[in-house]
VMD Tcl script that draws the C-alpha trace (Angstrom):
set ca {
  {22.34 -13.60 0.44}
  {23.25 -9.86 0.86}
  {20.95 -7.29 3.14}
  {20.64 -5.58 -0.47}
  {18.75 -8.69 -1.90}
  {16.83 -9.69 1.25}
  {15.03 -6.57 1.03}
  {14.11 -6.84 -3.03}
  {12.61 -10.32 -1.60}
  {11.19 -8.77 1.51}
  {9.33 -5.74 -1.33}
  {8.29 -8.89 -3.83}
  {6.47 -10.60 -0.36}
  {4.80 -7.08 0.54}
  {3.73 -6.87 -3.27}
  {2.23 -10.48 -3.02}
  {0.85 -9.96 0.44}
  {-0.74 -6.48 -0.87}
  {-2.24 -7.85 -3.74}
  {-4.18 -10.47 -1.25}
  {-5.61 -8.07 1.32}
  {-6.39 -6.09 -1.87}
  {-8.54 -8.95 -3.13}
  {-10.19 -9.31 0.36}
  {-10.50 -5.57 0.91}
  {-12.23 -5.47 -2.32}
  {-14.82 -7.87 -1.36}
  {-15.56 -6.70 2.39}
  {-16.00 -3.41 1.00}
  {-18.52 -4.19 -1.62}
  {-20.45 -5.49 1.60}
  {-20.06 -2.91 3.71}
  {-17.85 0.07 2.06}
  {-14.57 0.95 1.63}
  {-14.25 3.70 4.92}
  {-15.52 0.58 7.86}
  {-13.39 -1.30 6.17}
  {-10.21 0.82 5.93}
  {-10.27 1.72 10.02}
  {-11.27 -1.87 11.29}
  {-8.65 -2.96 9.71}
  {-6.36 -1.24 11.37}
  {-8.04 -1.92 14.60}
  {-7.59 -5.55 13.89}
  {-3.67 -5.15 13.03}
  {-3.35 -3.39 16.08}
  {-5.13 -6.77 18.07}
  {-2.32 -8.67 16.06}
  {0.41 -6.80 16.76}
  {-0.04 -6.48 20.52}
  {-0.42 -10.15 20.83}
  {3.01 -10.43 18.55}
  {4.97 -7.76 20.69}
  {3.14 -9.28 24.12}
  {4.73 -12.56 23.22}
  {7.99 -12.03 20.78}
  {8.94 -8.96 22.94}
  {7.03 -8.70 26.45}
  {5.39 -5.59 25.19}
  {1.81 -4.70 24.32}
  {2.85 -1.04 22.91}
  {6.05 -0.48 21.42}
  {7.15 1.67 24.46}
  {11.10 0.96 23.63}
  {10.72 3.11 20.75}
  {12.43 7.03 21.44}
  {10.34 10.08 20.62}
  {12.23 10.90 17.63}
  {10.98 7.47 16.17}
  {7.30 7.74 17.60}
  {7.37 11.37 15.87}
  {8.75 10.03 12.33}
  {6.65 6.69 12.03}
  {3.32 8.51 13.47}
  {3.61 10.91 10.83}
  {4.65 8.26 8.17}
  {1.31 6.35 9.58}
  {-1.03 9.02 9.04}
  {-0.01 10.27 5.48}
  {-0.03 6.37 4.49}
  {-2.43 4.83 5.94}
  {-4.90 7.41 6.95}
  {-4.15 10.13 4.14}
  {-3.46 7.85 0.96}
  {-6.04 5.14 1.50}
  {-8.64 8.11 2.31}
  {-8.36 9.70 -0.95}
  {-7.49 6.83 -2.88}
  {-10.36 4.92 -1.85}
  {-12.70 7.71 -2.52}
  {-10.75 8.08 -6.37}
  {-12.14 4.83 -6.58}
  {-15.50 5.50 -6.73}
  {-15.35 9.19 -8.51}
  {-12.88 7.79 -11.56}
  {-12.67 4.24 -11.42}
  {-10.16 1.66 -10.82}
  {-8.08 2.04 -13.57}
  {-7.36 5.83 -13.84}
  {-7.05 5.79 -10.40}
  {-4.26 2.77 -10.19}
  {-2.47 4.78 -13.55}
  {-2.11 7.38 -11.45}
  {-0.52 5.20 -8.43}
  {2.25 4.26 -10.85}
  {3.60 8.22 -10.06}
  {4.07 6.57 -6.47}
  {8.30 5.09 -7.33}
  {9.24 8.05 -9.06}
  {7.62 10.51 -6.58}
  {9.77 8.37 -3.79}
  {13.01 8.22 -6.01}
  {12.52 12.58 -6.01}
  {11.66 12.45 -2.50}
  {14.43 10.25 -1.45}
  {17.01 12.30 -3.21}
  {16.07 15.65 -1.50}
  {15.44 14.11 2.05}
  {17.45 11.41 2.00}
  {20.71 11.88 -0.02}
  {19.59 8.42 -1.94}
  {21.32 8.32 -5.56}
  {19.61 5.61 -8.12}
  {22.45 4.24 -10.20}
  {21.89 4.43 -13.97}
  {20.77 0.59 -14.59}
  {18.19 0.90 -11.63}
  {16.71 3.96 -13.13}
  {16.21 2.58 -16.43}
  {14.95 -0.86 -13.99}
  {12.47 1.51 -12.56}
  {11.19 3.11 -15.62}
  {10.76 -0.76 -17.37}
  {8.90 -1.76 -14.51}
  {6.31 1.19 -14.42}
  {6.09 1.10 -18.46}
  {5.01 -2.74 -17.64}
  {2.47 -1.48 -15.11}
  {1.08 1.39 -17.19}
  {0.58 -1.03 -19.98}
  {-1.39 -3.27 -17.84}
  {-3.39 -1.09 -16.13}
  {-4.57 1.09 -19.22}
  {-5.35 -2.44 -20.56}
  {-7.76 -4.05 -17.94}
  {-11.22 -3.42 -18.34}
  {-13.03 -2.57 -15.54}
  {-16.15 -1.10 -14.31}
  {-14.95 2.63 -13.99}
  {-17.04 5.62 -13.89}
  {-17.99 5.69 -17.28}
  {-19.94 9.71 -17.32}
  {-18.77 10.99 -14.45}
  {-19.37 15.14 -14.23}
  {-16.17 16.90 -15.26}
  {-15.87 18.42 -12.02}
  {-16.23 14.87 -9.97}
  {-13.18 13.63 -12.64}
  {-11.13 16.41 -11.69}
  {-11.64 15.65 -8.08}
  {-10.84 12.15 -8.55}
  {-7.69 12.56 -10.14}
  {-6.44 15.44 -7.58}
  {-7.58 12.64 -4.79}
  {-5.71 10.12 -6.86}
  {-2.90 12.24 -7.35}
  {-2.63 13.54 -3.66}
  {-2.20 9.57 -2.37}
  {0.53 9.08 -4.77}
  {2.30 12.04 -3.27}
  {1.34 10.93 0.20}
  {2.32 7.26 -0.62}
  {5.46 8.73 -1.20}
  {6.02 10.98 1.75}
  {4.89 7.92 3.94}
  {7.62 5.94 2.60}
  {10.47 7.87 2.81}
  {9.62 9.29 6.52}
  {9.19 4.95 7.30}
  {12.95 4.89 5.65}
  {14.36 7.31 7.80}
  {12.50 6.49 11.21}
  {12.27 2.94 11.23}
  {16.21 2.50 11.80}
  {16.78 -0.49 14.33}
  {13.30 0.11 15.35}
  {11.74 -3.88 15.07}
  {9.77 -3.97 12.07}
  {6.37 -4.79 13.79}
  {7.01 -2.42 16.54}
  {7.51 0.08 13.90}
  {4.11 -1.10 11.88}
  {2.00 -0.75 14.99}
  {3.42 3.04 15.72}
  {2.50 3.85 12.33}
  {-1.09 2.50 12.85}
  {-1.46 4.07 15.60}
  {-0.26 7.54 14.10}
  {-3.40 6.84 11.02}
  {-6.06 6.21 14.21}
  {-7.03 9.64 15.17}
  {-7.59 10.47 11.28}
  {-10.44 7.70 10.72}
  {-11.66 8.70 14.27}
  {-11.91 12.35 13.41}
  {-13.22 11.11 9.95}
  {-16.11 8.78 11.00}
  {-17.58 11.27 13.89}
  {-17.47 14.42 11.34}
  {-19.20 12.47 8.64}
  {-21.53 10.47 10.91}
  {-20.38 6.86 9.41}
  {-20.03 4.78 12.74}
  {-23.53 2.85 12.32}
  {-21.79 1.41 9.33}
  {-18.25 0.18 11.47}
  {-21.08 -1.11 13.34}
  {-23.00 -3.17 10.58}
  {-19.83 -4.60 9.65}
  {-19.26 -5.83 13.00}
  {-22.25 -8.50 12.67}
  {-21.72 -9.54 9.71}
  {-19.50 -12.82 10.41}
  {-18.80 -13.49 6.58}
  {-17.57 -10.11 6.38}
  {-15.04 -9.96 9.14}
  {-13.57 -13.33 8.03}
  {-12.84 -12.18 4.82}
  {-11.20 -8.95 6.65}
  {-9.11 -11.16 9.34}
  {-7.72 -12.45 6.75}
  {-7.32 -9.17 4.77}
  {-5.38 -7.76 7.46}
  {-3.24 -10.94 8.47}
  {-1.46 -10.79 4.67}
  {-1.41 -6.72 4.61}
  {-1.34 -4.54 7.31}
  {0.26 -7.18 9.67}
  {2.94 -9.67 7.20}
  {2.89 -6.81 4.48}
  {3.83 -4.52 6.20}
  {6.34 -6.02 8.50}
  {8.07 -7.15 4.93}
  {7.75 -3.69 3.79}
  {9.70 -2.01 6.94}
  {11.86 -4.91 6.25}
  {12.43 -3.94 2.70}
  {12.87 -0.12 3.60}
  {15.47 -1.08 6.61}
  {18.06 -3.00 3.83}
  {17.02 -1.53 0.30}
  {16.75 1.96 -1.20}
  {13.26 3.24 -0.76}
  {13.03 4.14 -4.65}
  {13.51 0.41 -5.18}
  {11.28 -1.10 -2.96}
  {8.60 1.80 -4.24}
  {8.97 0.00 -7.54}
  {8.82 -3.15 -7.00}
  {5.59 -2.88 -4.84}
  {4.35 -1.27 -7.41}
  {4.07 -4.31 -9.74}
  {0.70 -5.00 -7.78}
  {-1.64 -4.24 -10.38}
  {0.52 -7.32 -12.17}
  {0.69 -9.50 -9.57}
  {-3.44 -9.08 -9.44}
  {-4.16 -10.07 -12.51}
  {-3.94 -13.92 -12.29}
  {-5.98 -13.62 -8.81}
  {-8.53 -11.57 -10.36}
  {-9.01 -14.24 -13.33}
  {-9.49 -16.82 -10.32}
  {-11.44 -14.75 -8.13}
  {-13.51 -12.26 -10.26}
  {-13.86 -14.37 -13.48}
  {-12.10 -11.14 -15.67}
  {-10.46 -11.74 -18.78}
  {-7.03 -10.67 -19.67}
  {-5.82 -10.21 -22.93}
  {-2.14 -10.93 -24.57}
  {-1.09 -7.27 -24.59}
  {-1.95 -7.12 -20.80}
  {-0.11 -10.18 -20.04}
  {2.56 -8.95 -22.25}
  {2.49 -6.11 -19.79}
  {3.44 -8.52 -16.94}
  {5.69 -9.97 -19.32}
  {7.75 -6.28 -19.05}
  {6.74 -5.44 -15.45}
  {8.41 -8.58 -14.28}
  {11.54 -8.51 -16.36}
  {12.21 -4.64 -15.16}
  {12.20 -6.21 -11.54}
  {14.90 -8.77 -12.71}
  {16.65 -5.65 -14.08}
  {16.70 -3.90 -11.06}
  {17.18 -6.52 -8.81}
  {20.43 -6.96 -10.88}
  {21.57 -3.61 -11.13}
  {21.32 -3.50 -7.18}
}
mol new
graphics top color blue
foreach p $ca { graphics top sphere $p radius 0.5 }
foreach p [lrange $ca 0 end-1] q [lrange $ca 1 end] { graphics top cylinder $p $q radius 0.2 }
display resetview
């Protein structure tokens, strides 16, 4: 196996790992709300990785790391997982689901752009055309699920909610070209906890200006609650993301943007399971051409 295709599989295990904490983020915040849920998880990632670095690498804090990569992750942190999951989260509620998670689909080619003027990166021809099957295949799906969206939403809270939605995608992207050009031989969960540790202060500053720490609190007692969320952040921000860095160390960061993007696919079946939805033949026909631009690209590579 080449370092090419071990990080198309390392992107497909942070797309199926995503779409799980996305399932358990999506009930603990119906509980409790999206915000206490967003920062304890990252305090609980940041329990798992020192316990991984105290006993893989005899460190609590990734103190090997130079400045230079401590400056490029932290930033990379904070526009990902402080910046983006602020204002997508809050899209959420003002449009709905699925405007919002259109809108994410800007997220690959937004890197691809990115990547090119930062990073030098050139997408060969077959991988572009790869990339544009495999959003096509998301679009399709997501403008097909039906969902409880905002249905009559003031014209001035949809407007916000697509500049919010609008301004992760661009942050998504930022965040992953910065992790592409800091992480270099940085270890992946070294790397993860830096970048956590860059969002912190942004939820901090958050929570005290908006007065929302009684509710971080609430969530603490609720035992139901912070199972579900353990187990949230075990498959995302800890085994996602490590497979994401992992993905970003050996693959073009346009191609792992796309194939993490197939989450709103990969949800679908879960959602049928979990939330009792109903998907119809032109959504799973969606999948259908989601899927099959992955194969493309993961041949073109």
């Amino acid at each position: 196996m080449t370092a090419l295709q071990t990080g198309e599989l390392a992107a497909l295990g942070t797309a199926l790992m995503w779409t799980l904490s996305t399932l358990a983020w999506t009930i603990a915040g119906r509980r409790v709300g999206s915000l206490p849920v967003s920062f304890l998880r990252l305090i609980l990632t940041s329990l798992l990785l020192s316990v991984y670095g105290g006993v893989l690498r005899g460190q609590l804090l990734p103190l090997d790391a130079d400045a230079r990569t401590w400056c490029i992750l932290g930033v990379s942190g904070f526009m990902g997982f402080f910046v983006c999951d602020a204002c997508l989260f809050e899209a959420l509620v003002l449009i709905g689901p699925r405007l919002t998670l259109l809108l994410q689909s800007l997220v690959p080619p937004i890197t691809v752009v990115l990547a090119w003027l930062f990073l030098g990166e050139a997408l060969a021809a077959g991988q572009i055309g790869a990339m544009l099957v495999t959003i096509a295949g998301v679009v399709w799906v997501v403008l097909e699920r039906r969902s409880l969206d905002a249905a009559a939403q003031p014209k001035q809270h949809h407007a916000w909610g697509v500049a919010l939605a609008a301004t992760a995608a661009v942050a998504a992207g930022v965040s992953t070209v910065l992790c592409r050009e800091g992480i270099g031989q940085c270890d992946a969960a070294a790397a993860t906890y830096i970048r956590i540790l860059g969002a912190l202060p942004g939820y901090v500053v958050l929570l005290t200006v908006i007065a929302r720490w009684r509710t971080v609190g609430r969530a603490l007692v609720q035992p139901r609650t912070m199972l579900v969320m353990c187990f949230g952040t075990t498959v995302g921000p800890f085994l996602g993301v490590i497979l994401y860095l992992i993905a970003l160390r050996h693959c073009p960061a346009g191609v792992v943007s796309t194939i993490v993007s197939t989450m709103p696919v990969l949800v679908l079946p879960f959602s049928m399971l979990v939330f009792k939805e109903q998907v119809s033949w032109r959504a799973a026909g969606g999948a259908v051409l989601a899927v099959l631009g992955v194969a493309m690209m993961c041949l073109a590579s």
